[in-house]
C-alpha positions as CSV (number, residue, x, y, z in Angstrom):
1,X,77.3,147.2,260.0
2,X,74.0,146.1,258.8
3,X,72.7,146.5,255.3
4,X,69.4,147.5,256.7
5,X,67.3,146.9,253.8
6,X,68.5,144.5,250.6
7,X,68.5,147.4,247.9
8,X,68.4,144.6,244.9
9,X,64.4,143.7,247.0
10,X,63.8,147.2,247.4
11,X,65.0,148.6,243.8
12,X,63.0,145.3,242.1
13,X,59.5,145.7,243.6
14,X,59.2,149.2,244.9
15,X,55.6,149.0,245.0
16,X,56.4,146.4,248.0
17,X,57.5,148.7,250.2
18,X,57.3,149.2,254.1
19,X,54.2,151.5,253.5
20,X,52.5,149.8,251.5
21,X,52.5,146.4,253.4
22,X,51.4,148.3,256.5
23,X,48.6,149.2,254.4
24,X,47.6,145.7,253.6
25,X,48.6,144.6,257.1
26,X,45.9,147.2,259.1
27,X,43.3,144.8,258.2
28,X,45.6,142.1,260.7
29,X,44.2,141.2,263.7
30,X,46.9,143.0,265.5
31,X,46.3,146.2,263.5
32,X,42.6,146.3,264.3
33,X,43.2,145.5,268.3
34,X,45.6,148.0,268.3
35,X,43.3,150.9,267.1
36,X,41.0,149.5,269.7
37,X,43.8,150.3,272.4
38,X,44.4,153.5,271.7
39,X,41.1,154.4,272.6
40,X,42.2,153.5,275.8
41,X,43.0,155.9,279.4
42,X,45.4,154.7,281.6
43,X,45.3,156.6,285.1
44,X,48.7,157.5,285.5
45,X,48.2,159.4,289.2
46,X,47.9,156.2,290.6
47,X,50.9,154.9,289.1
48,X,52.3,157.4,290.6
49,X,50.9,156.8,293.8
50,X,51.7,153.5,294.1
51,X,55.3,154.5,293.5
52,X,55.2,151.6,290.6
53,X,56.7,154.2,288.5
54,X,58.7,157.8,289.2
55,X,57.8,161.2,288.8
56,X,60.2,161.6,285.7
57,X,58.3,159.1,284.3
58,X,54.9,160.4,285.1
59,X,55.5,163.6,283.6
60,X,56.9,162.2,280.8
61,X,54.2,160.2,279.5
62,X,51.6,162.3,280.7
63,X,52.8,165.6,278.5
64,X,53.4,162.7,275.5
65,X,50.3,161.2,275.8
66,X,47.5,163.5,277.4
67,X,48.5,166.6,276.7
68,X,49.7,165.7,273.0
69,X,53.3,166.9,273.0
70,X,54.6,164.6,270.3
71,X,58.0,165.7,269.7
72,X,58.8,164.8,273.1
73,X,60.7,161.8,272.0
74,X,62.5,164.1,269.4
75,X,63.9,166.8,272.1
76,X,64.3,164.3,275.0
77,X,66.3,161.5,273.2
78,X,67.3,160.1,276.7
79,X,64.3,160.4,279.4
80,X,62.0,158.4,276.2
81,X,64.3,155.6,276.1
82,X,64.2,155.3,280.2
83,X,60.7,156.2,280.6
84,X,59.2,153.7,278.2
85,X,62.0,150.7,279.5
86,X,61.1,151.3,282.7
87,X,57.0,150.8,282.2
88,X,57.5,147.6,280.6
89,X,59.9,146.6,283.0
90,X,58.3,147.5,285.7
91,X,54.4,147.2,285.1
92,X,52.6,143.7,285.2
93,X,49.2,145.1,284.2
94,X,48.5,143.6,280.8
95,X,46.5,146.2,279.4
96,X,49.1,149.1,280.4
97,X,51.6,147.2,278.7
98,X,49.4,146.7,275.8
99,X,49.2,150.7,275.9
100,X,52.5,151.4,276.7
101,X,53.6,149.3,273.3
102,X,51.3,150.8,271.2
103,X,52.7,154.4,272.2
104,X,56.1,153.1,271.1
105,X,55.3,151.8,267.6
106,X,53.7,154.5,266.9
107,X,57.0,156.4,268.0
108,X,58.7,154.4,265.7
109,X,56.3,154.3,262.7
110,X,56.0,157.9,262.8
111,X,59.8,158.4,262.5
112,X,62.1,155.4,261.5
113,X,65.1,157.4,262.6
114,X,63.6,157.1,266.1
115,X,64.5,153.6,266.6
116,X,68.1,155.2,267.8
117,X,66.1,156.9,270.6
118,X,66.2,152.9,271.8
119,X,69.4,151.6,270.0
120,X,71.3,153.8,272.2
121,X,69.7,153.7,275.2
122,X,71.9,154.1,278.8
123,X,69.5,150.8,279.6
124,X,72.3,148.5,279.0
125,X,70.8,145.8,276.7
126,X,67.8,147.0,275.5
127,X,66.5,143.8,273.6
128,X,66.3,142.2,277.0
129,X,62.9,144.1,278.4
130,X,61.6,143.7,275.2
131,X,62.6,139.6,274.9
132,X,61.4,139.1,278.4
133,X,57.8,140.3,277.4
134,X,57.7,137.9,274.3
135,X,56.9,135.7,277.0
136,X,53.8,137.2,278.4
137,X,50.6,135.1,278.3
138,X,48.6,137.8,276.4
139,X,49.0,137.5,272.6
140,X,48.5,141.1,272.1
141,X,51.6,141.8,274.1
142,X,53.3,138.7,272.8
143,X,53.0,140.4,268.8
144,X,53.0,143.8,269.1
145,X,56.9,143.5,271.0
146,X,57.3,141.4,267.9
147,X,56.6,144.2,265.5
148,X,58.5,146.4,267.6
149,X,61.7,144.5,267.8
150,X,61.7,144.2,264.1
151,X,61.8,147.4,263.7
152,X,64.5,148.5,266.5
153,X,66.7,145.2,264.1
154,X,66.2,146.9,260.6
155,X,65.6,150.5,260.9
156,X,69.3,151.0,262.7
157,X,72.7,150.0,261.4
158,X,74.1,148.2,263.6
159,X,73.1,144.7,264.3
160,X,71.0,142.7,266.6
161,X,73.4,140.5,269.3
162,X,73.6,137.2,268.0
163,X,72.4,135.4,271.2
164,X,68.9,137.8,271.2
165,X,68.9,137.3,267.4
166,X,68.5,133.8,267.5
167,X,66.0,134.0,270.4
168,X,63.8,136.4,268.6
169,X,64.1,134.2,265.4
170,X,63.4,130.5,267.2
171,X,60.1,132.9,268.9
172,X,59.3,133.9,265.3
173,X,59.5,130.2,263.9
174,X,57.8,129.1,266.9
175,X,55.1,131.6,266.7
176,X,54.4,130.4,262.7
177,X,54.0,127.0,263.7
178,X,51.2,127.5,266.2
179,X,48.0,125.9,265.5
180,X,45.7,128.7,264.9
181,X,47.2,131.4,265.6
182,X,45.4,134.4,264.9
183,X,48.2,137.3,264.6
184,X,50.1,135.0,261.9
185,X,50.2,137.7,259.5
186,X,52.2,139.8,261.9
187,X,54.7,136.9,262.4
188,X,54.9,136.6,258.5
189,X,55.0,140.7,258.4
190,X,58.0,140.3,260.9
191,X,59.7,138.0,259.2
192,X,59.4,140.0,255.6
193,X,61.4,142.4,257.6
194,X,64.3,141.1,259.1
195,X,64.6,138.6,256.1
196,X,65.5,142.1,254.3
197,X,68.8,142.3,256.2
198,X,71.3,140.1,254.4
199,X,73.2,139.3,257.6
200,X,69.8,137.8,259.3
201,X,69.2,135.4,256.2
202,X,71.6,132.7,258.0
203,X,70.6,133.2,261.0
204,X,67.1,132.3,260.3
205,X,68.7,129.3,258.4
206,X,70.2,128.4,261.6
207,X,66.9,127.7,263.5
208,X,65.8,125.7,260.6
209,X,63.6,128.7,259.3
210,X,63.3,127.7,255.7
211,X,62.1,124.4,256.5
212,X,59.7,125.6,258.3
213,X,58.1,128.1,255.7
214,X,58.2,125.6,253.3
215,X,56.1,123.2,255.8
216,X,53.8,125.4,256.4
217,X,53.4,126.4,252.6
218,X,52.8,122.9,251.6
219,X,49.8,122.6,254.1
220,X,48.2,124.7,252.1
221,X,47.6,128.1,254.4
222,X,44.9,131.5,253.3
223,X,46.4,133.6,250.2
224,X,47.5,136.3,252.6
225,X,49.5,134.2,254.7
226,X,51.0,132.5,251.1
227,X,51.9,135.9,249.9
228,X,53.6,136.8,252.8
229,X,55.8,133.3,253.3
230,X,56.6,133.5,250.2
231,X,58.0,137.0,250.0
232,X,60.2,135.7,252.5
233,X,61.2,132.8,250.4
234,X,62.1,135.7,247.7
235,X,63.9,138.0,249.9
236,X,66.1,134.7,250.8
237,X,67.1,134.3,247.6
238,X,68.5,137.4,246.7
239,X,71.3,135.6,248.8
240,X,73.9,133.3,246.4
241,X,74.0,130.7,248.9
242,X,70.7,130.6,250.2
243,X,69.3,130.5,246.7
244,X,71.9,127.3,245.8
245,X,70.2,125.8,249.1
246,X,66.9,126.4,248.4
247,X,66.0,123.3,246.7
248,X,67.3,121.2,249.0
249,X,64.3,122.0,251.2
250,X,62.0,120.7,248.7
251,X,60.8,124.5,247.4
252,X,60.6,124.3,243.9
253,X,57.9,121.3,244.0
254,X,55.9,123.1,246.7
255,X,55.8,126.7,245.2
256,X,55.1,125.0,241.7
257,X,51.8,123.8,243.5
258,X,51.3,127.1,244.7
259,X,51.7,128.8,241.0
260,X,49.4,126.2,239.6
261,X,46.5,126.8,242.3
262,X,46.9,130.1,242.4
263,X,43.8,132.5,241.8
264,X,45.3,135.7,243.2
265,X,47.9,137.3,241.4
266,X,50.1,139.1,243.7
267,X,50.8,135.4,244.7
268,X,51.3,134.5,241.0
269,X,53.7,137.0,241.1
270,X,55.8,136.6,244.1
271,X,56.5,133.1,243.2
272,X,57.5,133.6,239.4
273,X,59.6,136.1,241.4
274,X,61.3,133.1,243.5
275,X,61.6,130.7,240.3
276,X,63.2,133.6,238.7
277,X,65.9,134.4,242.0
278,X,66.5,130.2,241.8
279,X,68.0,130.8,238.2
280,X,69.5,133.9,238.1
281,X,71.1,134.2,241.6
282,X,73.1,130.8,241.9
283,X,76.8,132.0,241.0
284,X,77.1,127.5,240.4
285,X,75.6,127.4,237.1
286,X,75.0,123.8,237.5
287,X,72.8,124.1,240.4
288,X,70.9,126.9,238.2
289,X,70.6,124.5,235.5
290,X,69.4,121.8,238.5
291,X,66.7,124.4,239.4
292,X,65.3,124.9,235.5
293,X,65.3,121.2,235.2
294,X,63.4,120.8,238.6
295,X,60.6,123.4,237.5
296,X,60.5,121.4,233.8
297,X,59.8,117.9,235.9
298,X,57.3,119.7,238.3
299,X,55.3,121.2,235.0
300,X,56.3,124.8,235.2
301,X,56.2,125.3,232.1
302,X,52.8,124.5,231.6
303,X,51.8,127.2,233.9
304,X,53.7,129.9,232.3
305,X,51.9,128.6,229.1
306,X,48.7,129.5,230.8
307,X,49.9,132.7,231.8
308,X,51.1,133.5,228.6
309,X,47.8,133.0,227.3
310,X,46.2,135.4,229.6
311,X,47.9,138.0,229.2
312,X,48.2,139.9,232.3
313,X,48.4,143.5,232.6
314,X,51.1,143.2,235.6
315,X,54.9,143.5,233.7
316,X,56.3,142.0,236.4
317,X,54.3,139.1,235.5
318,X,54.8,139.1,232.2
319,X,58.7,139.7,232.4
320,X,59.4,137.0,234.4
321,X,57.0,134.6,232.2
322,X,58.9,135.4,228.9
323,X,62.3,135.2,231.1
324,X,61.5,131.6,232.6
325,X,60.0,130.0,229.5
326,X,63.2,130.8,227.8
327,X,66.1,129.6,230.0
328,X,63.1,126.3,231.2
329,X,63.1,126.0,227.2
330,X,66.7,126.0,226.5
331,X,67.3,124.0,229.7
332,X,64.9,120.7,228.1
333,X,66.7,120.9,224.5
334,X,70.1,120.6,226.9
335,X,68.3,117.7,229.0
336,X,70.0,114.3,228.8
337,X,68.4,111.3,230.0
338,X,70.2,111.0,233.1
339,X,69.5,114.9,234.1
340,X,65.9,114.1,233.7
341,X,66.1,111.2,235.7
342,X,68.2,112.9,238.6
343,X,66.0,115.7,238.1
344,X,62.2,113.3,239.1
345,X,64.4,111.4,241.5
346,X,65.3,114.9,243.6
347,X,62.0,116.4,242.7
348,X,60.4,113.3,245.0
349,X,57.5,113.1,242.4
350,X,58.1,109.6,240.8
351,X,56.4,108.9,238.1
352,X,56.5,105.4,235.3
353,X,58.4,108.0,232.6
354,X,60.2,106.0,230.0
355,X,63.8,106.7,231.3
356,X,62.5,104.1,234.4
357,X,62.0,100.9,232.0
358,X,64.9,101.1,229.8
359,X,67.3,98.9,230.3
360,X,69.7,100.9,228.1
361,X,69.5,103.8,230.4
362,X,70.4,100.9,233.7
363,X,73.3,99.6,231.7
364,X,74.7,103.1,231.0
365,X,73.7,105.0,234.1
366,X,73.3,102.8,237.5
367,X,76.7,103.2,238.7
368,X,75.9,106.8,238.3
369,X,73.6,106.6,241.4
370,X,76.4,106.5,243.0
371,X,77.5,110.1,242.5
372,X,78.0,113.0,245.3
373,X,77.9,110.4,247.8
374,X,75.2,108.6,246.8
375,X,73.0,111.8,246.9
376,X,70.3,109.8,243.9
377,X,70.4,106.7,245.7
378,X,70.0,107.8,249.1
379,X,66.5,110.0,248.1
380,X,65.2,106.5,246.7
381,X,65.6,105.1,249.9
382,X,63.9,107.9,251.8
383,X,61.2,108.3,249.2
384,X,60.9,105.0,250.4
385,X,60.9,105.3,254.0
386,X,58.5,108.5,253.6
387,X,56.3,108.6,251.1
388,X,52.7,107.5,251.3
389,X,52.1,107.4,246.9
390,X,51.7,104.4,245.8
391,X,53.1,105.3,242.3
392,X,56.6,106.8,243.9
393,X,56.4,103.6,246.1
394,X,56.6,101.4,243.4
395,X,58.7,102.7,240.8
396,X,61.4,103.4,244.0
397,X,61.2,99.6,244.5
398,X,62.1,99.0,240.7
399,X,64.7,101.5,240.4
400,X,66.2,99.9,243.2
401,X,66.1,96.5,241.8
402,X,67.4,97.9,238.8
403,X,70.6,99.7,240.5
404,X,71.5,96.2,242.4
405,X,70.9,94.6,239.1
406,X,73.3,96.5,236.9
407,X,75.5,98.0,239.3
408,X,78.0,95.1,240.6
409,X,78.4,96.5,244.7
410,X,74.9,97.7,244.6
411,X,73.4,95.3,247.0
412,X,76.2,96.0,249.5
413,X,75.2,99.9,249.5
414,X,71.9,99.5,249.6
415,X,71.8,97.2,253.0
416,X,74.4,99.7,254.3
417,X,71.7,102.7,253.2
418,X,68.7,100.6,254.6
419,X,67.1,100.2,251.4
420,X,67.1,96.9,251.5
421,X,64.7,96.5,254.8
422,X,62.6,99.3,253.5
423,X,62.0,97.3,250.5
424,X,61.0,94.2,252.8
425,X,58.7,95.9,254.6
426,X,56.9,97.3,251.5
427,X,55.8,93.4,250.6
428,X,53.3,94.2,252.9
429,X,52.0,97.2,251.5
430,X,48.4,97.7,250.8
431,X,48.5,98.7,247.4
432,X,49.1,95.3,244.9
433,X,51.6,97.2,242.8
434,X,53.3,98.2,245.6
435,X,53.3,94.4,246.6
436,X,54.6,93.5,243.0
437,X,57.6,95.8,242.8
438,X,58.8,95.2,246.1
439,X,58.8,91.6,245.1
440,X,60.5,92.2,242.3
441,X,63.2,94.1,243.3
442,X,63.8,91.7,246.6
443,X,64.2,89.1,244.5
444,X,66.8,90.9,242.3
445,X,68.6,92.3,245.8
446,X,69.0,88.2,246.8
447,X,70.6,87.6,243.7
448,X,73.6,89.0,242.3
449,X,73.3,88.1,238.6
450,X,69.3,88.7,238.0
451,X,70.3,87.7,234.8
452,X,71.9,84.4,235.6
453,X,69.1,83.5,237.5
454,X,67.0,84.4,234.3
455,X,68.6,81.9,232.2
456,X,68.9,79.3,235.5
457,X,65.0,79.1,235.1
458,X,64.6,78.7,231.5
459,X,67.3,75.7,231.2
460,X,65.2,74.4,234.1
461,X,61.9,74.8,232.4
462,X,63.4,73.6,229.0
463,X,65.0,70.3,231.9
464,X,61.5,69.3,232.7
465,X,60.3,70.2,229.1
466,X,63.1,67.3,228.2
467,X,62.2,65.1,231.0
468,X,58.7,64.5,230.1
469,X,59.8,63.7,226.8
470,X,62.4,61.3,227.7
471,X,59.7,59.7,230.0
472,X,56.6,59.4,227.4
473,X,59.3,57.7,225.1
474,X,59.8,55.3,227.6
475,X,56.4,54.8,228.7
């Protein structure tokens, strides 16, 4: 049975509610078409006529629609389902259909217990009509079956077939990474939804649904849209796992950009919300100690400072401000060297920190690169296979040279990772620091003993030094 709505979301920010985000979704593209539809008469006589639809069904719509009788659905459970299956199976006329769905969410928004009018339907499967019309040409049609499969997911208790789940969700996804798409708040508003229900969480997971909010976040989308992504982000992380995971899709860096651009404040809120989930919800306390260390190295902490300053009148806000600059606080006076450095290395934003030049730190810590399967090592080598920064460029190159240099195997690993040919190709970077580094650490990657060859060049300077004596003596 489906936990139909997370109570830890809907006991922590009641003020989020269903009602409340219908509210602030009217103002949506769909919201405003659909008001436009309702205005609408459909000529159901020739319907009729046409035999496109039955008599049952005539008289059934017609005594719901034009002559008002809204409890209809309430006192004929069974005709509503069929009536209202059968249209949208049966009518091709876009703006019927668009008519026809705007009937039924208002049905449902009416009454949430009227989603079992549908649920438990005679139809057979009843997400199939509703599936088959996601793939309609017009939008309208496309996002208001949308809404209205969210709904029939989390407003009954028993869950959506995993097959039509994971269609529905890939749609969703799909829908989100559309170039311009104009009902993306209803795809968001969706999404906030079924996110709700625990047992969708990994399904969403499944068709790589994180990544893609996250993607979309970072490209910088309006504050409405940001809001909404990441209150799914939030929701997510009310789940153990998900919230260990999170960070593996790059989310702390991105929402810490977020925070610090941030002019609205129910954005502000929502991700202090996230940061706040990322620490408290991991039952592995060293991934929650990973995620305070991750918002340290992407200056967290400076934001919160800035929030503390100002003082806002939102206790949410506040809360969550005084709870992360504690456990951010405590977490730097734990920091070693090596958790900083991991810490930058998974955080992708490289930077020439002091830990980087210390040769102490090498000695000590290079054969530490090679922990959970290489998990350090291998983001070097994709930082530099992917980054375009010329800063991360070059300090990747030197912390390379400076594994193979200290750590005995390390130029077998790094050929077997690649790292060595993405280093080559870096000699002909643009950027003269780029240049220099990869130099550098090719040259320590073709020598074993970077040292040895150190002292090979001095007794050969200090040979010719000798031999131009020896010769002037001569002479």
């Amino acid at each position: 049975m489906a936990n139909i709505i997370d109570e830890n979301v809907s006991k922590l920010i009641p003020t989020l509610g269903d009602d409340k985000i219908d509210m602030i979704a009217a103002t949506s593209v769909l919201q405003i078409r659909a008001s436009e539809i309702r205005q609408s008469q459909i000529n159901w006589q020739s319907y009729l006529q046409s035999q496109m639809i039955t008599q049952r069904d005539h008289d059934f719509i017609v005594n719901l629609d034009q002559r008002g009788q809204k409890d209809l659905p309430d006192k004929n459970p069974e005709s509503c389902a069929d009536v209202f299956l059968n249209l949208i199976t049966h009518i091709s006329k876009d703006n019927t259909i668009q008519y026809v769905l705007v009937l039924i969410d208002d049905i449902l928004s009416e009454d949430k217990s009227r989603v079992k009018i549908f649920r438990q339907s005679r139809h057979g499967n009843v997400w199939q009509p509703f599936l088959n019309l996601l793939n309609r040409q017009d939008e309208f049609v496309q996002h208001m079956t949308a809404r209205i499969i969210a709904k029939l997911a989390c407003w009954h208790p028993q869950l959506m077939e995993k097959s039509d789940l994971h269609f529905y969700l890939s749609w969703l996804k799909d829908q989100l990474k559309s170039n311009n798409n104009d009902y993306i708040q209803s795809v968001a508003r969706c999404l906030q939804m079924m996110l709700r229900v625990d047992e969708y969480r990994f399904a969403f997971l499944s068709v790589d649904g994180i990544s893609t909010l996250l993607s979309i976040l970072a490209s910088r989308v309006n504050f409405q849209v940001q809001y909404q992504l990441v209150f799914c982000l939030w929701v997510l992380t009310f789940n153990p796992l998900l919230a260990e995971k999170m960070n593996k899709f790059n989310a702390i860096p991105i929402l810490a950009d977020i925070l610090s651009d941030s002019v609205k404040e129910k954005v502000t809120r929502i991700v202090l919300a996230v940061f706040r989930n990322l620490i408290e919800k991991p039952e592995d306390h060293q991934v929650a100690k990973e995620h305070c260390i991750a918002m340290v190295q992407c200056k967290v902490l400076k934001q919160l400072f800035i929030l503390e300053q100002k003082r806002s009148d939102d206790e949410d806000i506040m809360n969550d401000v005084e709870f992360l600059n504690e456990r951010l606080q405590a977490s730097v006076q734990d920091l070693s060297s090596f958790d900083q450095y991991a810490t930058e290395v998974k955080s992708g934003r490289l930077e020439w920190s002091p830990v980087h030049k210390s040769a102490k730190f090498w000695r000590e810590n290079a054969a530490r690169l090679n922990e959970r399967g290489q998990e350090l090592l291998r983001t070097l080598v994709h930082l530099l296979e992917k980054s375009r920064d010329p800063v991360v460029l070059a300090v990747a190159c030197y912390d390379v040279g400076e594994y193979v240099r200290h750590y005995p195997r390390g130029k077998h690993v790094l050929e077997q990772l690649g790292g060595k040919q993405r280093v080559m190709f870096l000699l002909s970077h643009e950027d003269p620091n780029v240049r220099y580094e990869a130099l550098l650490a090719v040259q320590k990657l073709m020598v074993h003993n970077w040292e040895y060859l150190g002292k090979q060049l001095e007794k050969e300077q200090i040979d010719k030094q000798a031999g131009g004596t020896a010769v002037g003596a001569k002479s």
